[in-house]
N, CA, C and O atoms as a DFTB+ gen file, in Angstrom:
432 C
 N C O
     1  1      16.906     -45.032      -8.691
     2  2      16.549     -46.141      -9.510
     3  2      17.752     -46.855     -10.084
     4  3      17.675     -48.071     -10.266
     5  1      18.977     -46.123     -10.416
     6  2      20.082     -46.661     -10.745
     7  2      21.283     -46.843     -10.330
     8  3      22.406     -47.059     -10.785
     9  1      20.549     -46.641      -8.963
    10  2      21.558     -46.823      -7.716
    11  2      21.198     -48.259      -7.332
    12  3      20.027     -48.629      -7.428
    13  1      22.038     -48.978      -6.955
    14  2      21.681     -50.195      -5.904
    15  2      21.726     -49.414      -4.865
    16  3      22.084     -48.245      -4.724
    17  1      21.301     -50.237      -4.121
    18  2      20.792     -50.056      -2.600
    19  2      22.406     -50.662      -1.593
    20  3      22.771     -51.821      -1.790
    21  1      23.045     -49.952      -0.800
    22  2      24.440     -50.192      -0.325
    23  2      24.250     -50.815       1.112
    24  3      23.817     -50.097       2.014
    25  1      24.502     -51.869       1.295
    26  2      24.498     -52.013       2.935
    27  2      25.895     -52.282       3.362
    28  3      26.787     -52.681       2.613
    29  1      25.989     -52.071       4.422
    30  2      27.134     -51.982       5.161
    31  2      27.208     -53.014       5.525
    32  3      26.250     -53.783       5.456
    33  1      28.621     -53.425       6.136
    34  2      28.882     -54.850       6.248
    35  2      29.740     -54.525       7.721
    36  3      30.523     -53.621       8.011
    37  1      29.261     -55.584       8.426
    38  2      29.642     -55.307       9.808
    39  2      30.984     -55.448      10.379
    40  3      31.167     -56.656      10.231
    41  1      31.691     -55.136      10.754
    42  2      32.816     -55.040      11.377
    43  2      33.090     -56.513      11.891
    44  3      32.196     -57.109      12.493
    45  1      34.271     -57.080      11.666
    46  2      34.307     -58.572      11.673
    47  2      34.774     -58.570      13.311
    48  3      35.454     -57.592      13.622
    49  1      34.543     -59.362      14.183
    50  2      35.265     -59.317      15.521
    51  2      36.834     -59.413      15.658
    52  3      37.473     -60.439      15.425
    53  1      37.513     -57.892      16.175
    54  2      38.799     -58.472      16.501
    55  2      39.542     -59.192      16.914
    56  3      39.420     -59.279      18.136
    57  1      40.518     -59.971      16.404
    58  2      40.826     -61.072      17.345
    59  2      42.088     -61.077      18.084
    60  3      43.138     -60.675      17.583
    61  1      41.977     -61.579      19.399
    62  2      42.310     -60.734      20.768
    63  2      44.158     -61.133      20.482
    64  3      45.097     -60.651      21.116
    65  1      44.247     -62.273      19.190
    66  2      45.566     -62.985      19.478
    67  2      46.608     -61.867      18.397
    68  3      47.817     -61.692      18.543
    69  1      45.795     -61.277      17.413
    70  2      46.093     -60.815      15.816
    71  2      47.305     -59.946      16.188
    72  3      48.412     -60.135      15.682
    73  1      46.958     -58.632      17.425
    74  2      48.069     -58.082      17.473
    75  2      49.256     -58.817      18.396
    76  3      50.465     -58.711      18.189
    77  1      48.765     -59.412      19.220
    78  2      49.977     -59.859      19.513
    79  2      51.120     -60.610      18.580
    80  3      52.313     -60.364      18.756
    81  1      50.664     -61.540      17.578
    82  2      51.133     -62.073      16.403
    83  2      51.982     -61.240      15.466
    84  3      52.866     -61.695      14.741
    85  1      51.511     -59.588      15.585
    86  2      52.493     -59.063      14.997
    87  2      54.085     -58.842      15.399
    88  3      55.072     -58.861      14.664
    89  1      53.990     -58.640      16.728
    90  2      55.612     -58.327      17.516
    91  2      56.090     -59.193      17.878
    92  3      56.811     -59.084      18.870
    93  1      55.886     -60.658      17.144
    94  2      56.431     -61.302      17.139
    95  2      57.646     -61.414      16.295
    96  3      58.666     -61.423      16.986
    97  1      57.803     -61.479      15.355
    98  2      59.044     -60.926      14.636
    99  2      59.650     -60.096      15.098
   100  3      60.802     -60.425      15.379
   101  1      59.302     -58.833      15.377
   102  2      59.807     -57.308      16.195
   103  2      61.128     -58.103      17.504
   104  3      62.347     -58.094      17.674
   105  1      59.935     -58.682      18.134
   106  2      60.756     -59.438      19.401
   107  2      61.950     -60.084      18.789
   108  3      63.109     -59.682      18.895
   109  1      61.506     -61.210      18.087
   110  2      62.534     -62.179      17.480
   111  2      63.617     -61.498      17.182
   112  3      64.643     -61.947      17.692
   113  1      63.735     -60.520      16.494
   114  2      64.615     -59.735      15.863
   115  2      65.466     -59.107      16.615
   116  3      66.590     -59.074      16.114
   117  1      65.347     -58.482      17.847
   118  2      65.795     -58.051      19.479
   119  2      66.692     -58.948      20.205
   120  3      67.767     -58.781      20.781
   121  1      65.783     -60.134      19.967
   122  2      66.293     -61.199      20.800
   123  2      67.898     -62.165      19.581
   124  3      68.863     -62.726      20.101
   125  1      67.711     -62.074      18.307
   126  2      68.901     -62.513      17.371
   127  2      69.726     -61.297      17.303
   128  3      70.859     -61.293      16.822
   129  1      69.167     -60.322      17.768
   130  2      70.460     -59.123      17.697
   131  2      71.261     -59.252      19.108
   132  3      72.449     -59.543      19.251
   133  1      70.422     -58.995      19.983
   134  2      71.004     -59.355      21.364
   135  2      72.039     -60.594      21.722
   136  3      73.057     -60.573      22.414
   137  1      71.489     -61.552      21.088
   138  2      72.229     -62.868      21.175
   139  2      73.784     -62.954      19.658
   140  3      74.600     -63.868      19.534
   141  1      73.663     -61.562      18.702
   142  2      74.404     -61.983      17.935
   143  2      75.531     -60.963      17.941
   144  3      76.687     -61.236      17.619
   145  1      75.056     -59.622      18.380
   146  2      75.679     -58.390      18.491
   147  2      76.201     -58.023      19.665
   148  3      77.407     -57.792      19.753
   149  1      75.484     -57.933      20.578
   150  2      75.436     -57.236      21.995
   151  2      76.190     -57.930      23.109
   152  3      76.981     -57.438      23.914
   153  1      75.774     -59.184      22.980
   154  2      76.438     -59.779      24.091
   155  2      77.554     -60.642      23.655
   156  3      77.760     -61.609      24.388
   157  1      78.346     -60.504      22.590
   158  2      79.759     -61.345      22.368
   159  2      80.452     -59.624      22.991
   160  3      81.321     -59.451      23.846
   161  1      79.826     -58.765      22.339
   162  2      80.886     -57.345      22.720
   163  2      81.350     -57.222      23.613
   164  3      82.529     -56.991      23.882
   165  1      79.884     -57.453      24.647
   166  2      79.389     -57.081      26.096
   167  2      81.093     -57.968      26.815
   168  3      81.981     -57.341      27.393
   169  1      81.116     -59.727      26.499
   170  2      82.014     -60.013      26.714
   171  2      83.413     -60.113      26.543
   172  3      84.179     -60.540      27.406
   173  1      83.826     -59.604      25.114
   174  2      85.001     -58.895      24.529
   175  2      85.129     -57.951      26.029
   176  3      85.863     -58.352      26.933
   177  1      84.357     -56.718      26.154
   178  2      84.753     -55.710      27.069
   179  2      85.045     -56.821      28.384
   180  3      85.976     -56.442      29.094
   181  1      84.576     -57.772      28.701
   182  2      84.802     -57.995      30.451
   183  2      85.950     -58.457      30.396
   184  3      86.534     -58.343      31.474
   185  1      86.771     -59.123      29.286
   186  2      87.891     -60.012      29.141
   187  2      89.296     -59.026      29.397
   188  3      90.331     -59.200      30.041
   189  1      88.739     -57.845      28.500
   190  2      89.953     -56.956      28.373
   191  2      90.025     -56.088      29.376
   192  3      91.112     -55.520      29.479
   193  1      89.008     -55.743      30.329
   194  2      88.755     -55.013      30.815
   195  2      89.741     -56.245      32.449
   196  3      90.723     -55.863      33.085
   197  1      89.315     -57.041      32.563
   198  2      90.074     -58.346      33.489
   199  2      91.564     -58.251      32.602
   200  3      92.433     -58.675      33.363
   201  1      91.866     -58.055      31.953
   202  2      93.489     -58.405      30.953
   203  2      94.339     -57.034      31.700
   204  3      95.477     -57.005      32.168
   205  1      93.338     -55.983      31.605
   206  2      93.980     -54.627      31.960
   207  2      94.514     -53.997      33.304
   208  3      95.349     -53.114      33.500
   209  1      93.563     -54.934      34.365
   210  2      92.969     -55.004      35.665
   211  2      94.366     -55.493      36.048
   212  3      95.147     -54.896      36.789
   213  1      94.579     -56.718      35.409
   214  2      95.754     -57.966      35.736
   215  2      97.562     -57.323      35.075
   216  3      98.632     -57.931      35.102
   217  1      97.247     -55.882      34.534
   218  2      99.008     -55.443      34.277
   219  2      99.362     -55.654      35.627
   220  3      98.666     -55.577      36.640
   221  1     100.968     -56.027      35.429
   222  2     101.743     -55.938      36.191
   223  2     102.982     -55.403      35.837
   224  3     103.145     -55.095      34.657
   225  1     103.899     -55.231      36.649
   226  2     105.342     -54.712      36.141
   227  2     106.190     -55.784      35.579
   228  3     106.579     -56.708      36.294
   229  1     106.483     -55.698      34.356
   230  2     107.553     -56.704      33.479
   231  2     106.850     -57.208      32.380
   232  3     107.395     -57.482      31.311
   233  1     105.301     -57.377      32.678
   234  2     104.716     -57.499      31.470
   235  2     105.066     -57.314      30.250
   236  3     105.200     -56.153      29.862
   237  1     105.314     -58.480      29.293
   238  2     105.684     -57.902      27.643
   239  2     104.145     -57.459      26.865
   240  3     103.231     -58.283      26.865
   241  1     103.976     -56.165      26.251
   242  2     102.642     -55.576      26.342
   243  2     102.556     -55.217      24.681
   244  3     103.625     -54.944      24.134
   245  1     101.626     -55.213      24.070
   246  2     101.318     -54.547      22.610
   247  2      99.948     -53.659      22.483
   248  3      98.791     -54.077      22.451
   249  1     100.437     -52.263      22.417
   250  2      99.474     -51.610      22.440
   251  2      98.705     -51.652      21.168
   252  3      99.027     -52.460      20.297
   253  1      97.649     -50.783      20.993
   254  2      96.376     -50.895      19.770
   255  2      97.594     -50.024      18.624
   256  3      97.477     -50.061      17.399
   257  1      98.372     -49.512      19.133
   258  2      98.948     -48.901      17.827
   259  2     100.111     -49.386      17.024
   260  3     100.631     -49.028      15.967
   261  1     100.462     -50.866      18.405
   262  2     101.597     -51.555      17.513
   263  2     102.338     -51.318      18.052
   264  3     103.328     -51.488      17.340
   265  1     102.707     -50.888      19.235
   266  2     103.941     -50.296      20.317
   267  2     104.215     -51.919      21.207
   268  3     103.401     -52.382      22.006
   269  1     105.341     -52.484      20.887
   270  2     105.338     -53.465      22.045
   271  2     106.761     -52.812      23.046
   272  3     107.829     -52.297      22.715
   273  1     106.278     -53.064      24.079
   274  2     107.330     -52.608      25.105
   275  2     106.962     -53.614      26.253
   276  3     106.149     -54.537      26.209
   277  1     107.781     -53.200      27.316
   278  2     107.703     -54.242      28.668
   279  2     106.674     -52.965      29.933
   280  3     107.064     -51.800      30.012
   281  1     106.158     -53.166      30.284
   282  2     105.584     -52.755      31.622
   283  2     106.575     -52.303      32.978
   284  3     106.983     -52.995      33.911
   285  1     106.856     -50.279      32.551
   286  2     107.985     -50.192      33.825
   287  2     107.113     -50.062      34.892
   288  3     107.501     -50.656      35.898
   289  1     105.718     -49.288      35.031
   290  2     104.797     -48.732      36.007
   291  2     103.785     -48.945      35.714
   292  3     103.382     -48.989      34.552
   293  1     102.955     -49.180      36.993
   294  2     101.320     -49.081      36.719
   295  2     100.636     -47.978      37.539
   296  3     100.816     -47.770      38.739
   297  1      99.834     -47.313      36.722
   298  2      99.536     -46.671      37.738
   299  2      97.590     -46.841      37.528
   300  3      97.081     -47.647      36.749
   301  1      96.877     -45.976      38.331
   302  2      95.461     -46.015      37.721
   303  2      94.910     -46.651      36.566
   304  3      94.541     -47.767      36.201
   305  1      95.046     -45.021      35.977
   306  2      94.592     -45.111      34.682
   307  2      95.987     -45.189      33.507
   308  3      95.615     -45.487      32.372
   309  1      97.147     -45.012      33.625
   310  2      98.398     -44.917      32.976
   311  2      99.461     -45.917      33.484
   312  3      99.672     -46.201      34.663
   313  1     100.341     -46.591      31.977
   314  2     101.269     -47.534      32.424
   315  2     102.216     -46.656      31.720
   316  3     101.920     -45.809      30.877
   317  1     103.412     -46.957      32.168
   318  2     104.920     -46.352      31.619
   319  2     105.347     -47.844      31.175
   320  3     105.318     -48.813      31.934
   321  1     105.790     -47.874      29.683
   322  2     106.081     -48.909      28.760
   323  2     107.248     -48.575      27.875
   324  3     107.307     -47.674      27.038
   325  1     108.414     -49.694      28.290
   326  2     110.010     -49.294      28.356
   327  2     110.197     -50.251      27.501
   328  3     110.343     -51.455      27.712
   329  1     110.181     -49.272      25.860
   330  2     110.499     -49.798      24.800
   331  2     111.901     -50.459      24.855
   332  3     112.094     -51.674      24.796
   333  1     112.818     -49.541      24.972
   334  2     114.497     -49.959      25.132
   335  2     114.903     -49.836      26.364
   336  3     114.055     -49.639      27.235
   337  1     116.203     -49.921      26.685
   338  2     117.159     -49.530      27.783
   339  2     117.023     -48.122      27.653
   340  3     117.461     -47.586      26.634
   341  1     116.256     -47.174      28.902
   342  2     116.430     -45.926      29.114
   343  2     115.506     -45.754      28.639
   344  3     115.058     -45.026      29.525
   345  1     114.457     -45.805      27.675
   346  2     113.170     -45.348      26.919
   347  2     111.690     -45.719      27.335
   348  3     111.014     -46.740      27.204
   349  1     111.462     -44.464      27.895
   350  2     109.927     -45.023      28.457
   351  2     108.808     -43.828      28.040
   352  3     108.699     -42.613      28.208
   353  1     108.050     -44.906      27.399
   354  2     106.483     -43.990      27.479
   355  2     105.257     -44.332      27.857
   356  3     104.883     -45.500      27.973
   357  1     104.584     -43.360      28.064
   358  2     103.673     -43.819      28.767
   359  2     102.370     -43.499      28.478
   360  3     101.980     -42.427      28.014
   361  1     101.521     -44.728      28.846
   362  2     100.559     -44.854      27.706
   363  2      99.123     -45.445      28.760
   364  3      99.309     -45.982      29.852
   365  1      97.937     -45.242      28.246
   366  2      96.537     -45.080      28.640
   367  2      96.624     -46.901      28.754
   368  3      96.952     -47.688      27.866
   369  1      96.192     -47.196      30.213
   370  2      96.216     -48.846      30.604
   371  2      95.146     -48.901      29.318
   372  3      95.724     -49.551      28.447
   373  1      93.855     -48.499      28.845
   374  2      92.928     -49.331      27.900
   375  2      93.702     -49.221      26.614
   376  3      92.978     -49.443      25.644
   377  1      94.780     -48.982      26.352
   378  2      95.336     -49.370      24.930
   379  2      96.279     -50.017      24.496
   380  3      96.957     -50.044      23.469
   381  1      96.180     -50.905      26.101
   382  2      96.574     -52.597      26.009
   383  2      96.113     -53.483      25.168
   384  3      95.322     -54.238      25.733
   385  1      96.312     -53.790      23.720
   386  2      95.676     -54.426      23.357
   387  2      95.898     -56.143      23.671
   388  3      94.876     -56.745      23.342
   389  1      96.824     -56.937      24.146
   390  2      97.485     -57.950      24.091
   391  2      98.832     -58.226      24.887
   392  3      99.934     -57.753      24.610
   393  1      98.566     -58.967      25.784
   394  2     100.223     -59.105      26.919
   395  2     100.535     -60.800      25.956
   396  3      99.888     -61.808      25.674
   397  1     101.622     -60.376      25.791
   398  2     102.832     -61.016      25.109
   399  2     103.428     -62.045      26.041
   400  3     103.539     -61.667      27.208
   401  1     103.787     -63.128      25.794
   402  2     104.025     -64.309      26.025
   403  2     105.421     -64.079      27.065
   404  3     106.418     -63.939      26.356
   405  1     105.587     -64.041      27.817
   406  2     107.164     -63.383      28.184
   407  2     108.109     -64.269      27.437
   408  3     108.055     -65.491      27.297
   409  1     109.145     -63.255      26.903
   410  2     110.734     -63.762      26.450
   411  2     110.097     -63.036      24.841
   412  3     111.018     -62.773      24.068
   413  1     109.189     -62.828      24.496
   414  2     108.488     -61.973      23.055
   415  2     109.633     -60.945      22.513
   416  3     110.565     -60.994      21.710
   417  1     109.207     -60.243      23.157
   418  2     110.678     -59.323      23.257
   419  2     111.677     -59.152      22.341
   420  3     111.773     -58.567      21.262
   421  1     112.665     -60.047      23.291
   422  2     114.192     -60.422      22.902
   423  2     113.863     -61.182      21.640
   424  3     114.643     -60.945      20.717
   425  1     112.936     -62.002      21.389
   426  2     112.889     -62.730      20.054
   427  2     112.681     -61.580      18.936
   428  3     112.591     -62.204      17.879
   429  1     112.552     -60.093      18.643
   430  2     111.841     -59.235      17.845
   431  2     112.983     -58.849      17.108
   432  3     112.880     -58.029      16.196
């Protein structure tokens, strides 16, 4: 008697577009990372990776740690880099960071 009487209320029709509407952002977000993160890197690596490809012998070279020397050898994976007259070390071709303008050098 002091109950109302409860009816149920029917399930509204799903609509076929609703979920797709959600991953939309999701996507968006993929696609501004991809375009903002991923692929400047992607091309950083092909540049240096072509810079490293292209040592040659005489090269004026600056490694990632601040080592500039000239290019005595290339080999594979290792260049021999002849700081002074008589002084050579030798160092991993990817930690080429930058080939130097020739005549760099002698100006130091």
């Amino acid at each position: 008697m002091l109950i109302s009487s409860a009816y149920a209320q029917t399930a509204a029709a799903a609509d076929p577009t609703g979920g797709l509407m959600q991953f939309i952002p999701l996507v968006l977000m993929f696609v501004v990372l991809y375009f903002l993160m991923i692929r400047p890197q992607m091309k950083r690596a092909k540049e240096h990776k072509a810079m490293v490809d292209a040592l040659a012998k005489g090269d004026e070279v600056l490694t990632q740690g601040g080592i500039a020397g000239r290019v005595a050898k290339v080999g594979d994976t290792y260049i021999a880099l002849e700081l002074a007259e008589g002084v050579e070390v030798v160092a991993q071709k990817a930690a080429v960071q930058l080939v130097l303008p020739k005549g760099t050098l002698k100006s130091l």
